[in-house]
N, C-alpha and C positions, 0 to 999 in steps of 0.2 A: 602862391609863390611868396614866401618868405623874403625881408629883407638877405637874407644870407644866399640865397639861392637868385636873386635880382642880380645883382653885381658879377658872377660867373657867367649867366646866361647874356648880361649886354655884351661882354667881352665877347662872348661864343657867335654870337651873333651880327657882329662887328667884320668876322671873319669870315662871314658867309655860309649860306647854306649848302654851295656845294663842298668846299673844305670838309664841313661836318658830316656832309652826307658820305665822304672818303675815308674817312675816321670811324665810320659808323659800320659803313661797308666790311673796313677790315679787320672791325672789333666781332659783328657777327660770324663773318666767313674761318676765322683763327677759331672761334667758340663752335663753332658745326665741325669743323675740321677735324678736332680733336674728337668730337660726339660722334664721329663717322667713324675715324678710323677705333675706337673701343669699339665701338659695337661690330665693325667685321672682326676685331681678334676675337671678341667672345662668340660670333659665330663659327670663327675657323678651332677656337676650341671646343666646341658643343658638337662637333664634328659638319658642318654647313659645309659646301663651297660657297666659296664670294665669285659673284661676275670676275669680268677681267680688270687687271689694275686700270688698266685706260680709261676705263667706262667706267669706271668706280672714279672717279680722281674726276671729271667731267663730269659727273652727276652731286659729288661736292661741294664742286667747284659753281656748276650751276643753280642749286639750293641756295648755299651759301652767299654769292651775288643779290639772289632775289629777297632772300629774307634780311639781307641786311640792308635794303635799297628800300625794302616797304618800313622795315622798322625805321628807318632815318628819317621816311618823309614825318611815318608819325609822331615820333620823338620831336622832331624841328615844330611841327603843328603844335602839339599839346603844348610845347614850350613857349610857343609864341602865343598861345590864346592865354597863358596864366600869365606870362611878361605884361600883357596888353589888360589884362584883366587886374596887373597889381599897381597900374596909375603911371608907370613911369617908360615913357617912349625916349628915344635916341633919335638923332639926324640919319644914322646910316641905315635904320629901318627897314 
């Protein structure tokens, strides 16, 4: 972790991990969202049926949660082990 990338991460860190981990959440679940619904158009144009909206929009929705809840713990980890690893710790730690 570079001095430029120090100074954002105390800040981010200051705010807690569950803040980020809410940030993180809805940063991955907007990026699947979007990866979900292309891929039923290009199946309903390749002539596919898609399941029913409900179950489709709940399988999203539940992907989209887990994968962004596992990336968050990892992101907050790797970020804290290069924080801690570039010398300079904080009180709200």
């Amino acid at each position: 972790m570079d001095a430029f990338e120090k100074e954002p991460w105390s800040m981010i860190r200051k705010r807690g991990r569950d803040r980020f981990l809410i940030k993180s959440i809805g940063l991955y679940a907007l990026c699947f969202a979007v990866g979900f619904v292309v891929v039923d158009v290009l199946l309903v144009l390749l002539g596919r049926s898609v399941d029913s909206l409900w179950q489709q929009i709940l399988q999203w929705a539940g992907t989209s949660v887990t994968v962004g809840a596992v990336m968050g713990f990892y992101e907050w980890k790797q970020n804290e082990e290069n924080f801690r690893k570039s010398g300079i710790e904080t009180k709200s730690g």
